[in-house]
SEDREN-838430 format. One record per atom (N, C-alpha, C): residue in one letter; x, y, z. Coordinates in pm, whole numbers, plus 50000, padded with zeros to 5 digits. Atoms other than C-alpha are relative to their C-alpha. Layout:
! residues N
AXYZ/...
//
This chain:
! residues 496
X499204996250117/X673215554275227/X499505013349946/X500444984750122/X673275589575081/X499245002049893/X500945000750130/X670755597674819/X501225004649917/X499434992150096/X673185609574511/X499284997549858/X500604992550091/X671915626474243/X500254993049843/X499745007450106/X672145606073895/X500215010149869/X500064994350142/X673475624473615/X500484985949905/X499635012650062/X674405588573458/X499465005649829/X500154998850145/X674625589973011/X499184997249991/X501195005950076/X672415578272804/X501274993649947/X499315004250096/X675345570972592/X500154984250029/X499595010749971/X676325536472534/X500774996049871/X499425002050132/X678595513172327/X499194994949921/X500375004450163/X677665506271951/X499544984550070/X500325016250000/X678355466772026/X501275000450053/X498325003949874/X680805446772246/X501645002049917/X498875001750078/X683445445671935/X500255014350070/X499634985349947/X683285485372027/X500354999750114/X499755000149857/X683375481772387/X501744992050012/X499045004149996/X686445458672332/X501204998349990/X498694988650057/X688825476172124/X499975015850098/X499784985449895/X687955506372368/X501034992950149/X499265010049842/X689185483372685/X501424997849938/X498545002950082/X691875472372466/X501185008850037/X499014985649982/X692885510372446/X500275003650108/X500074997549869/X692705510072792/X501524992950071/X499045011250007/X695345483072817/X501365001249978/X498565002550081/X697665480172573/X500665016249980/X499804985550009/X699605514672575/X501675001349988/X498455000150044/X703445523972590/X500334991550098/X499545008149888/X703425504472919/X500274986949949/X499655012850093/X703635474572691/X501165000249925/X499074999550124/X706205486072432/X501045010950073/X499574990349898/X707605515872660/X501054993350094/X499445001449858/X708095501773004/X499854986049972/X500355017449997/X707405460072973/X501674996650000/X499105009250049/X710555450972790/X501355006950116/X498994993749897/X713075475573036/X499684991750129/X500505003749882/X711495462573355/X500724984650015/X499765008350004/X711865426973269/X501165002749994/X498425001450015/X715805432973182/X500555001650106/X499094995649899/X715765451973512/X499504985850144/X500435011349945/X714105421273667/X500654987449973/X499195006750001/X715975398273537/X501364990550068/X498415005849939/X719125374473661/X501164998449892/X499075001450090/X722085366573516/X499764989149849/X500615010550105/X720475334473316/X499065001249936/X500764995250059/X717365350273235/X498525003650089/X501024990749925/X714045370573313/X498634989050011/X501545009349968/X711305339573309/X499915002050123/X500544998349855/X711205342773685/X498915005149965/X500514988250006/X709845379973626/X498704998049924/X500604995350105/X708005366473359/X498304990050111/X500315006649946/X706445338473566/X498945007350148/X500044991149880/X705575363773870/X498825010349957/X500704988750039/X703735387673639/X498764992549925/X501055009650050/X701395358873478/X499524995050135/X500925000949894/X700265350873832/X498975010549997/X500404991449899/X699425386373907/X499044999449866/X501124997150109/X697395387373555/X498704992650060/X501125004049974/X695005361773708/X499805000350171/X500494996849883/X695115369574071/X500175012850043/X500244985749972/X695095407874045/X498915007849899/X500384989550107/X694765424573733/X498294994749933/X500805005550040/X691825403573567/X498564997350128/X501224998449956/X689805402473918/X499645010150019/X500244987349969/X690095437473946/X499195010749881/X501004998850142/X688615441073616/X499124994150007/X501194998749952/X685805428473686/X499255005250078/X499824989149918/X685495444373968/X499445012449964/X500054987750077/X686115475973758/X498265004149919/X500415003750124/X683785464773495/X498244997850086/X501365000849908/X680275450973762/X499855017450039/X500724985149978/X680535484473945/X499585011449921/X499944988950120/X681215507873657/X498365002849938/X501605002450054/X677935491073493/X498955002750140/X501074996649936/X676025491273792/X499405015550060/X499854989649972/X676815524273915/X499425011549887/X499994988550057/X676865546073622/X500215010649969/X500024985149975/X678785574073738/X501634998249934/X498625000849969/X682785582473729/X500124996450150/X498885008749941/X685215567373956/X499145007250177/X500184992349865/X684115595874263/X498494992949985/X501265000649926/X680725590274229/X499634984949995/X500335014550005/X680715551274182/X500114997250224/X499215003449848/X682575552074542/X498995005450093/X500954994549835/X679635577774731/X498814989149978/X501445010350015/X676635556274568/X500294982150059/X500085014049899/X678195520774693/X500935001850132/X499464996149852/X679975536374980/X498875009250128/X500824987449878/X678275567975138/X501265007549914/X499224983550036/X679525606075135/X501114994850077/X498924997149947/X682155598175355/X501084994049928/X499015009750041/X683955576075138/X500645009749896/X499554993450117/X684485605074864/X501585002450004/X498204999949989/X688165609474960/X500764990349901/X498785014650047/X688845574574886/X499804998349839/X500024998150146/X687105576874532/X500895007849920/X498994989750031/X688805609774470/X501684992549953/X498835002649978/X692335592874531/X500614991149886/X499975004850162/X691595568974280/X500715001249907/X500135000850144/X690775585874033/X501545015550015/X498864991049997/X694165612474112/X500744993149978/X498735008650053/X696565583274059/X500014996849822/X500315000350154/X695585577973697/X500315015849955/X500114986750058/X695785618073635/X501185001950056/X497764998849965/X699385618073794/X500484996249942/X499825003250099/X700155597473576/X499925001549848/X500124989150201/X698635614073277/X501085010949965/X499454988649992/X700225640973378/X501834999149944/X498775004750050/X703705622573272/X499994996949860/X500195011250158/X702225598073011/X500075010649880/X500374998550112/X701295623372795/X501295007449943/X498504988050050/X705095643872774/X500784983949886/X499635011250089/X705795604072657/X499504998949905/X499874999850108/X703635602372440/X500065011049874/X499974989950125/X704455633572251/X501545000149991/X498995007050045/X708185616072254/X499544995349865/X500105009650045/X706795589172065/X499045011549825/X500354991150114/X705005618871812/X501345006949966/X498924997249989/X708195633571807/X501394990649855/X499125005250001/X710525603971691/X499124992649856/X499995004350122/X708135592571461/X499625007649850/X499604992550052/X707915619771234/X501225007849967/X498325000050033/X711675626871240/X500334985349931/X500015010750099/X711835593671112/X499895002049876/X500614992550119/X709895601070816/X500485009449904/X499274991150106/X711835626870707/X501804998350005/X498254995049978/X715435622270830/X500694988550059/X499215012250024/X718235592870816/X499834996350147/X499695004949852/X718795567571100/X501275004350053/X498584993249972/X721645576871322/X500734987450000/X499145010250069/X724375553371245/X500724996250131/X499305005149866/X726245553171609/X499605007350106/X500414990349876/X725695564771949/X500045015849975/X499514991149999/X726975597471899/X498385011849994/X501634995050092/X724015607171628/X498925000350072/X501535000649905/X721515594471840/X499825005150091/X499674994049838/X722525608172162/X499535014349938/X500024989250050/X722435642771950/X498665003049958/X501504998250004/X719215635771840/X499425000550097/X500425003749893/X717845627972159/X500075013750095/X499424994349943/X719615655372331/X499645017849962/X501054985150123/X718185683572061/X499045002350023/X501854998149962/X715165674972102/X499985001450173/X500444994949833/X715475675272519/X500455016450016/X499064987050015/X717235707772473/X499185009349957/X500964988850038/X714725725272288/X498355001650072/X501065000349915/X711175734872367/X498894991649916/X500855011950085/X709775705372136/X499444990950089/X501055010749904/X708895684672438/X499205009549998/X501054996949959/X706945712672583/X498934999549885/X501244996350093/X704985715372208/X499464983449984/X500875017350041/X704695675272156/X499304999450117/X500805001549817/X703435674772551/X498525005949938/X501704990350007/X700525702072400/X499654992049921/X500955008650080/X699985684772105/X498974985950035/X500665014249962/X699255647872250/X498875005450070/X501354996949974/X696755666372469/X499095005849934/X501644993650128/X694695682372236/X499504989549974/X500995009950045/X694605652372045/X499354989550055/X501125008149862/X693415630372336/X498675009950048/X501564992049995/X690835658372348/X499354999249914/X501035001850147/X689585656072031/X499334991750009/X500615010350055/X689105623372022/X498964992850127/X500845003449898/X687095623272333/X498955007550027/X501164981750023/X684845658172263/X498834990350029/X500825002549994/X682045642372176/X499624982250085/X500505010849837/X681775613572471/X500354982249913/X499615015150033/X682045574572422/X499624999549847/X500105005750181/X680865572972027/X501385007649919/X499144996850089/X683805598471921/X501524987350100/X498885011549950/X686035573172189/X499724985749934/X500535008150077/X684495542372014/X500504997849823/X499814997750180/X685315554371630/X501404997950011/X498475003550042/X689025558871745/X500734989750033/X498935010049938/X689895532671918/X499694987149883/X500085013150164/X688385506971583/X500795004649914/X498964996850117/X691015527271388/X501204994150038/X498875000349987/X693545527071617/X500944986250077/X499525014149953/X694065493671799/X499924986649934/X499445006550110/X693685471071482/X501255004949904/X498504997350029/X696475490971363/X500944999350021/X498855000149945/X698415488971625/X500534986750043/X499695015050008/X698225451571626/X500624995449876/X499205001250187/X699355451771231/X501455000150070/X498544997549979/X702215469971348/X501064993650061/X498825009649891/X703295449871642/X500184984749939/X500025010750072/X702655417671480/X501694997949878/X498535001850104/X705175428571147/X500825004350074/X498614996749909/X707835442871410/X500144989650071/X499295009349918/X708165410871584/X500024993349889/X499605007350114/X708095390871261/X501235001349943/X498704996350061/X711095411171127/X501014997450093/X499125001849912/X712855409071481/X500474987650014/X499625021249965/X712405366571507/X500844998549903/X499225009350138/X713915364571141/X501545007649997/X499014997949990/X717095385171245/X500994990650047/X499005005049968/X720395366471287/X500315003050184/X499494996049916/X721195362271639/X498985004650132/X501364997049892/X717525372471810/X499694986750050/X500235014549944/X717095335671898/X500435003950176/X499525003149851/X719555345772235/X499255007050066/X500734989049933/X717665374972325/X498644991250042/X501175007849943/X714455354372297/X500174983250150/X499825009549893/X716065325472496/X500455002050180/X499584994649913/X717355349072756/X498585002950062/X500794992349993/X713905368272762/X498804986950082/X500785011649940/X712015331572861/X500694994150081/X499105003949943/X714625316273049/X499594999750147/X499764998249860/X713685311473450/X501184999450105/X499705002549949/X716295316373681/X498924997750161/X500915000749886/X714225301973996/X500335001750115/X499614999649842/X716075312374309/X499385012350004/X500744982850009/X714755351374180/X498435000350043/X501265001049940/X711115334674277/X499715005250164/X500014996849879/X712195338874642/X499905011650034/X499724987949947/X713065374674611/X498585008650007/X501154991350022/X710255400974699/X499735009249893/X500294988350086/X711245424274474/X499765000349855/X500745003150154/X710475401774164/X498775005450011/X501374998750004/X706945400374273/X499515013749999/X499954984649971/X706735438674396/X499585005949819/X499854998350149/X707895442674015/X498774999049894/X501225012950097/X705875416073850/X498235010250033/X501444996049990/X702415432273993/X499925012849953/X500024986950022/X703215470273952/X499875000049826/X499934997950156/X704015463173572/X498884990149948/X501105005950049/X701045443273541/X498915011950013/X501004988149961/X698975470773680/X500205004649869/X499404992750114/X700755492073433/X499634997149852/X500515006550087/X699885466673151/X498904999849951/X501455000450035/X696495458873215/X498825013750039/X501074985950000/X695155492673364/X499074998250070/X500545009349872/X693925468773651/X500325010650143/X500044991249851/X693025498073968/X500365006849973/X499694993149981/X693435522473804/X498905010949999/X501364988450016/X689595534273739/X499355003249880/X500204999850082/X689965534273411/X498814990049868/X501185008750071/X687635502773291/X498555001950093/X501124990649888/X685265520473612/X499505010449875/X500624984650076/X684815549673386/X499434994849874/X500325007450104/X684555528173063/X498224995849981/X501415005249977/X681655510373190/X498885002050028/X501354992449929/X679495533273310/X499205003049861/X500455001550152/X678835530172896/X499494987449956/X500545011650069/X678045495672866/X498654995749992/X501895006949981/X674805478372782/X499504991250128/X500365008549893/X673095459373028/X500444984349982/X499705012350104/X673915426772775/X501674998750044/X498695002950025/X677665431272793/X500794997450119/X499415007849938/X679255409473007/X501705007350104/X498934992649968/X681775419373275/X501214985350044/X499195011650000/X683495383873318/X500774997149876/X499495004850144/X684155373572944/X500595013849939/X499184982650094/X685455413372840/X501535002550092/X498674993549941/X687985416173139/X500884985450011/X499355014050063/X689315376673047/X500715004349889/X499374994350149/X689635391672700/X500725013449984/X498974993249976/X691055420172772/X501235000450027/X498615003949929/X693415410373028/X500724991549914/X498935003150024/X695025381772834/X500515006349896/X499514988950183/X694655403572433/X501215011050119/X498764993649983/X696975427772642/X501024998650023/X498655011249958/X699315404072805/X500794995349880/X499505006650149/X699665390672456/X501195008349914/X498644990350027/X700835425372336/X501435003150056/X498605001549900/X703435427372633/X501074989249932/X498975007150038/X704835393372543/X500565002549850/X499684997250143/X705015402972163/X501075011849973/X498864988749959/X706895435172256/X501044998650051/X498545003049953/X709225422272478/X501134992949861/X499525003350092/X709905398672194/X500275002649902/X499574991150076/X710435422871942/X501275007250053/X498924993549938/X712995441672197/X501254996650001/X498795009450004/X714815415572303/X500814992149861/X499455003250093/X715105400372003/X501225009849894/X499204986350088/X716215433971786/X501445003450124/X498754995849887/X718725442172091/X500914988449995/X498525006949979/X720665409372119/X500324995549839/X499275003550165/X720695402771717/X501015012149956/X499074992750042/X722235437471666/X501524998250093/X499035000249884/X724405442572021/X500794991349996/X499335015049949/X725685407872051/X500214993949843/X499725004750120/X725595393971723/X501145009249889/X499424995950091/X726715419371536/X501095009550021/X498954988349961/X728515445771726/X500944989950107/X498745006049967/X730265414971939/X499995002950136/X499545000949862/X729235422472288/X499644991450071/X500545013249933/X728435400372534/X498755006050099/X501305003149959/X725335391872729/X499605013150105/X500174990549880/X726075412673060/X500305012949913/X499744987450088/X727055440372804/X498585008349949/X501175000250042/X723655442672621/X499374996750059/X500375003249946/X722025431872911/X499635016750101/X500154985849935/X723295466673096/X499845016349928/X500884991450084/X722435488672819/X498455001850016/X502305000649993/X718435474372836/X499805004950148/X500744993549845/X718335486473248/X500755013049989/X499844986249989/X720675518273234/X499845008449889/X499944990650080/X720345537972950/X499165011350028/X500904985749981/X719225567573055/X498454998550128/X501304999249940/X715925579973285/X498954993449926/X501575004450072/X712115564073204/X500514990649898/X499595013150102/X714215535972975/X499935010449858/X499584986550115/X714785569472710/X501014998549983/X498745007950043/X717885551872646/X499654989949905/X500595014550092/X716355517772511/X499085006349876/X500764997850097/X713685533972318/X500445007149932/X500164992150083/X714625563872202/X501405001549927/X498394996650042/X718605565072182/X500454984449914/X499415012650038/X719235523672113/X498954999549853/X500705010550090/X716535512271893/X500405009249847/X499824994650148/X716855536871571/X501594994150001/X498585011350043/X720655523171594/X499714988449975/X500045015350019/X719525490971594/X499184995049821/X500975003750110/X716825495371300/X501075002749866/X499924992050098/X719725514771129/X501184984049920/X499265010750034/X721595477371107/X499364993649974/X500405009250108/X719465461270950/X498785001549888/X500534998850130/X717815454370627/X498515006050034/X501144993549923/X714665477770611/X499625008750153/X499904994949892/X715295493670900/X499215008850041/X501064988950014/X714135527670789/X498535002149999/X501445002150023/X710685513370709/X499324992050146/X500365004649881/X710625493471057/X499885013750070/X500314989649907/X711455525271226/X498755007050057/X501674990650066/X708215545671080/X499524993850114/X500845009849964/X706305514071159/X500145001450188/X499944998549853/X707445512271516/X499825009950077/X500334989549909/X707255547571642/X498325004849952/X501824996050003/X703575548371488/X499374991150085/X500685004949885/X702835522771674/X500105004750115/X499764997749875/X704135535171974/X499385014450040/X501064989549998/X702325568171907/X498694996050000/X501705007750009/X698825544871878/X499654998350105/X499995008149829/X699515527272193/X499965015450095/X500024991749893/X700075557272352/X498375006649989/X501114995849977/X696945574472257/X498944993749998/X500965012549992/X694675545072286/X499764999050130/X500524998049834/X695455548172677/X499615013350048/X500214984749998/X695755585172665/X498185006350000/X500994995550036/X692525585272559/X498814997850117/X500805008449855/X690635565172900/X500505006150069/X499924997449854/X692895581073107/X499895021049996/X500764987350026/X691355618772982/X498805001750053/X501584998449967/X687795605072982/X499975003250144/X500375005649844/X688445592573368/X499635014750073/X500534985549940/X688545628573514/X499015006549964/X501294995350037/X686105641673247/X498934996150076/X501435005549979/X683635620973338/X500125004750165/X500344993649824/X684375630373731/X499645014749972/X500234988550000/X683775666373650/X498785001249932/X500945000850088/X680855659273410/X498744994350146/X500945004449921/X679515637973733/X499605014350081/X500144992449895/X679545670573926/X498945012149971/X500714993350021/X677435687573717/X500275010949899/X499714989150132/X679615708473447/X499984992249849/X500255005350155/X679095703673068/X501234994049967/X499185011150008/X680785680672910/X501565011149936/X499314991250026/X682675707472668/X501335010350108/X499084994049897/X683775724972963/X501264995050112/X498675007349909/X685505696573160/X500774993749956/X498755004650108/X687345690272872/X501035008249996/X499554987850043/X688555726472847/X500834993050112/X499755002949894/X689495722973209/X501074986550014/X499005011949971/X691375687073238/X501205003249914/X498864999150147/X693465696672877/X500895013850116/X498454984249904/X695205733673107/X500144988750089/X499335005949870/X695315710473431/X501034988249944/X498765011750036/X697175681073239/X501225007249899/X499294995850058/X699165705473023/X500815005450093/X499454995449858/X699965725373314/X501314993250089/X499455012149923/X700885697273532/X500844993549946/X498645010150032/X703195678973280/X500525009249961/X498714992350026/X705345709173213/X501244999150050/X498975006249917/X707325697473505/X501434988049942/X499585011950041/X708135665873354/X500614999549833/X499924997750089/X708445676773021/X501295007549967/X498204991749969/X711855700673127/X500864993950028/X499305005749892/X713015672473382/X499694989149951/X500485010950016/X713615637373279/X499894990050142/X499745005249876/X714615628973651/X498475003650052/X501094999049907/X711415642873773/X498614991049938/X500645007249993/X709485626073544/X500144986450038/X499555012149931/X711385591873638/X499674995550142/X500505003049850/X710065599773992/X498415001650021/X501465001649981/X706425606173953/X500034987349905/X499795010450028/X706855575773726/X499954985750099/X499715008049925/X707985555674027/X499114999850098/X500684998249907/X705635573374280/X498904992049990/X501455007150091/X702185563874117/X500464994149907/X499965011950024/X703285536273986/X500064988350098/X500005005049814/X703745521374360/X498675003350001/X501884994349924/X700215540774443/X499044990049884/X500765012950058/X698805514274180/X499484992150075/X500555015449890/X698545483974469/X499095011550072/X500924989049920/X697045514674701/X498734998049923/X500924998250063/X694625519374435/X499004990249967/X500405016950023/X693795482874351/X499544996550116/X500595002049816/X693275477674765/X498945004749981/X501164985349963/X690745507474737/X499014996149958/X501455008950094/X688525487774455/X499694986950078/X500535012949934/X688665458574643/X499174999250109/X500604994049889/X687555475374928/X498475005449977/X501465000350052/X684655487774740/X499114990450010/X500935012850001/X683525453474664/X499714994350089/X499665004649860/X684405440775008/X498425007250077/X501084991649884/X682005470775175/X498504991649950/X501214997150019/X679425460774962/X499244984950004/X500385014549937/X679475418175020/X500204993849851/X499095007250114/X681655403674783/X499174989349948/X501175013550073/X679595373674746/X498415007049928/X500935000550052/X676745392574686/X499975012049815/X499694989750152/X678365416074369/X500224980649937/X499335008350104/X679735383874248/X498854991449957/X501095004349987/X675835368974261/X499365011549887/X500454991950117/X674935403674043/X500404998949853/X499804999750123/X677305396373797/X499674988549907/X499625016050018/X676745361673759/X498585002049905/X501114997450103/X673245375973619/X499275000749876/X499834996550144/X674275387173284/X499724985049921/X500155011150082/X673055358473064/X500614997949915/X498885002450094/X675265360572785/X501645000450070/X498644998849928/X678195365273034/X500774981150071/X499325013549885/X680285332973184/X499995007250166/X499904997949829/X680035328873524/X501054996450050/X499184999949931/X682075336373774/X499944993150129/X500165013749905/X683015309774036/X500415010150163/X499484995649792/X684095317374473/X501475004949950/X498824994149998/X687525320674368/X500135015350019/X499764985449962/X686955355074315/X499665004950067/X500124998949850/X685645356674623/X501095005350051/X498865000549937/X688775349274800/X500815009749991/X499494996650029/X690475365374559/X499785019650065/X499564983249964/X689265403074614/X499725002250141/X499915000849881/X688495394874960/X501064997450070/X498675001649901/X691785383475080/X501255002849919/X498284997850106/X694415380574817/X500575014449979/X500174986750061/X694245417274701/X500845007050107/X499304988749904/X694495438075010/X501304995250104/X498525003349934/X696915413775175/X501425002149917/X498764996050121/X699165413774871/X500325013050005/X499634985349955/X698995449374879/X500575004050111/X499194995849879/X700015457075240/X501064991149990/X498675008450027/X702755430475202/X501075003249952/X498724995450119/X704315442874923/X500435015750026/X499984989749963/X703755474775055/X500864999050100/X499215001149852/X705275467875405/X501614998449901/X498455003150007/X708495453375242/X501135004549891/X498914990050077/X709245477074965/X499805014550109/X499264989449897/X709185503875243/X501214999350081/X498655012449910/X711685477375424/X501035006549957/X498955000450070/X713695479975179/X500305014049976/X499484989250048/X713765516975098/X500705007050129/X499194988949899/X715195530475446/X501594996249938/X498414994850013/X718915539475279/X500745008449992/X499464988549955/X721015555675452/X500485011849929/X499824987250076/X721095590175331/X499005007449873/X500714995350109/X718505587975094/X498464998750044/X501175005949988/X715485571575208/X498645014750085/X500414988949861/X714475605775454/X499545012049895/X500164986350057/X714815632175159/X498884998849924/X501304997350060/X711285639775009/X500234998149840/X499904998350104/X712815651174668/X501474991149970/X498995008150070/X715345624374567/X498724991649945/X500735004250134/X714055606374282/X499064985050031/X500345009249913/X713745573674429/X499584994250135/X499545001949858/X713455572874796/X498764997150089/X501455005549982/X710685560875029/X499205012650064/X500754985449933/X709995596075173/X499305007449856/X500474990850123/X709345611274833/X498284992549968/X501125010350007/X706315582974802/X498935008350108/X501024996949897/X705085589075155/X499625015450001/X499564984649976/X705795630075128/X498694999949889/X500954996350136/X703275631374778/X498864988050053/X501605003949984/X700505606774872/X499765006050112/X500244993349902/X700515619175237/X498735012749938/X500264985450024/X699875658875086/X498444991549930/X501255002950084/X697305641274849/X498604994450085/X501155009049882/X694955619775143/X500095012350036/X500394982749865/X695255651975349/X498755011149999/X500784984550074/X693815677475131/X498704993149974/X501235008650072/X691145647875001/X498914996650171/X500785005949856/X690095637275389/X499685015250025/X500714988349966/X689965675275501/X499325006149890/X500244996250075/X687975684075215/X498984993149975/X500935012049994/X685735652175205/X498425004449983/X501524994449992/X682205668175291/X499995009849894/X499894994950174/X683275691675009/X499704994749829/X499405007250147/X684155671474743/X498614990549975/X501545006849964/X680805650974870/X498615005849897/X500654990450028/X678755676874840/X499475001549799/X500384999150117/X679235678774459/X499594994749922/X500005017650034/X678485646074407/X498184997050021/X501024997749936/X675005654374550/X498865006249988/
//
């Protein structure tokens, strides 16, 4: 095994409450309040989305939750970022595969953050200026703001302030996330309270639990079900890897990614149920449409579900009592959530550039132009962000394989024997054995094999740049392994 060079912190968390609300922020993000409640609608059957819902509570305890631990043992044992966790229990040659990682999380930033400077955006127009009363208004709003160059300034803003609040290393990440993820539980909490007591949210909620069970058979529930769990819990993506390389020796990596995983799941279901509910009490109840009506509003409205959030819901808040004051409430939350993940998935690269040997200051400078940079794209184009959206969001299972593979190289039984160490920690039983030993990477190639199946269509499936298509997938990770494998002893090297 390679000697590598330890620049490992000193820093660590305060206490686990700190460590917990940071994981939290890791978690719970717009992918909960954002993407959760669209997915499910587009997952859904005609009778209702419990299948979907059913499909995605597996993957919480046979993906997302072992992969957090996972995350959570190496992170602590290691001490480094994501690249250098991968050369110290791999070797140099493995740096590619670390690298790749930790690039799917920063592709993703590279989107997240044009969202969340939507979600800064919408809730400060709030604040000052009426709800829109019918499509028209909203569409106009919506359409103003894509029109002008206010994405590109909310895009700058959200990164700064995900820089700020990460300058000074895990204690200034620590301070914000105890502000900001008990807040953002206030919020979600009274927005589903107001949604249950609307006239008419009962169907939405009965729709929203509802199993049709023949949709169990189909692949492309499950496909679904795991990607938006990923998405959820933040399970492979590197991000509770980078976290941990902060924890005490005391703090438990079994009992934090239990509590994690389900506190975020929790938010998901609370969101959906806020959605659904507010959507079929106004739509259906009050405006008189029917099910499949308000049903095809929640999957098409627009690219990235920028229909549901941003164009439907202020109509919806603007029908009922308090509306104006839900609105606020809801797009602050959805500005919390966003920078609560925003904020882990900043550190993750920092800390790879910090492993390599540049000051911390400086690989802050550095990540804030490359992620500003990089989401300008997405920030002009809602179609293009809808497709790096789709890309790396697929490269999730890839990514999740890759950690498992970690643990795998290094004798699964005998990490799961390290963690079992922690004395204040619950122990962890064989299951998770199995689990990241077999379940993981088979699930992955599986699901992998048969949403490629499915994407050869005719005419589309071949072109690189169509939005959806299975070449556009293979065409952008391809370029990405390429440059990372010929480059490998490089990228090594710095690590060293």
């Amino acid at each position: 095994m390679a000697k590598v060079l330890d620049r490992s912190t000193s820093q660590r968390f305060t206490s686990r409450w700190g460590l917990i609300l940071s994981a939290m922020g890791v978690a719970v993000g717009t992918g909960n309040i954002w993407r959760f409640p669209r997915i499910a609608a587009q997952s859904g059957g005609d009778e209702g989305a419990g299948a979907f819902l059913i499909a995605w509570l597996c993957f919480l305890f046979l993906w997302s939750i072992p992969l957090i631990i996972a995350e959570y043992a190496s992170g602590r044992k290691y001490r480094s970022g994501v690249v250098g966790v991968f050369i110290k229990g791999l070797g140099k040659k493995f740096a590619w595969m670390g690298s790749f990682v930790a690039i799917v999380p920063l592709a993703i930033t590279f989107f997240y953050t044009v969202v969340v400077g939507w979600c800064i955006y919408y809730f400060v127009y709030m604040l000052f200026n009426p709800l829109p009363s019918n499509f028209e208004s909203a569409m106009h709003i919506w359409e103003s703001y894509q029109g002008s160059v206010w994405p590109m300034l909310t895009h700058l803003i959200a990164v700064l302030f995900g820089a700020l609040a990460i300058w000074k290393g895990i204690t200034s990440i620590e301070k914000v996330n105890k502000v900001l993820i008990p807040s953002l539980l206030v919020i979600v909490i009274l927005s589903v309270i107001r949604a249950v007591t609307l006239p008419g949210a009962g169907e939405g909620l009965a729709y929203l639990f509802k199993p049709e069970w023949s949709q169990l058979g189909e692949p492309r529930i499950w496909l679904d079900a795991l990607t938006q769990n990923a998405w959820d819990t933040g399970a492979g993506w590197g991000l509770f890897l980078t976290y941990a390389a902060y924890m005490k020796k005391e703090h438990g990596a079994v009992g934090n990614a239990f509590m994690t995983g389900i506190g975020n799941n929790t938010v998901s279901i609370l969101s959906g149920i806020m959605i659904f509910g507010t959507v079929f009490a106004v739509l259906k109840h009050e405006m008189g449409m029917t099910s499949p009506e308000v049903l095809d509003i929640m999957k098409t409205s627009g690219p990235a579900s920028t229909g549901l959030t941003f164009i439907w819901m202020p109509q919806l808040f603007d029908k009922m009592f308090g509306g104006g004051l839900l609105s606020i409430f809801f797009f602050l939350g959805l500005t919390f959530a966003g920078f609560s993940s925003l904020i882990a998935q900043l550190e993750l690269p920092t800390r790879v550039l910090v492993d390599t040997g540049l000051k911390r200051n400086r690989a802050i400078v550095v990540i804030v132009i490359l992620v500003f940079l990089f989401g300008i794209p997405s920030a002009r184009n809602l179609n293009l962000l809808s497709n790096q959206d789709f890309v790396w969001g697929v490269a999730l299972m890839i990514s999740g394989a890759l950690i498992s593979f970690l643990v795998i190289r290094q004798g699964t039984q005998k990490v799961r024997i390290e963690i079992n160490e922690t004395a204040r920690d619950r122990k962890i039983g064989k299951w998770w054995v199995y689990v990241i030993t077999y379940f993981i990477p088979i699930a992955a190639v599986v699901l992998l094999i048969w949403w490629l199946s499915q994407s050869f269509v005719p005419g589309e499936w071949y072109n690189p740049f169509a939005t959806f298509s299975f070449m556009s997938c293979i065409f952008q990770w391809s370029l990405v392994l390429i440059v990372l494998i010929i480059f490998n002893k490089r990228i090594a090297r710095l690590f060293v």
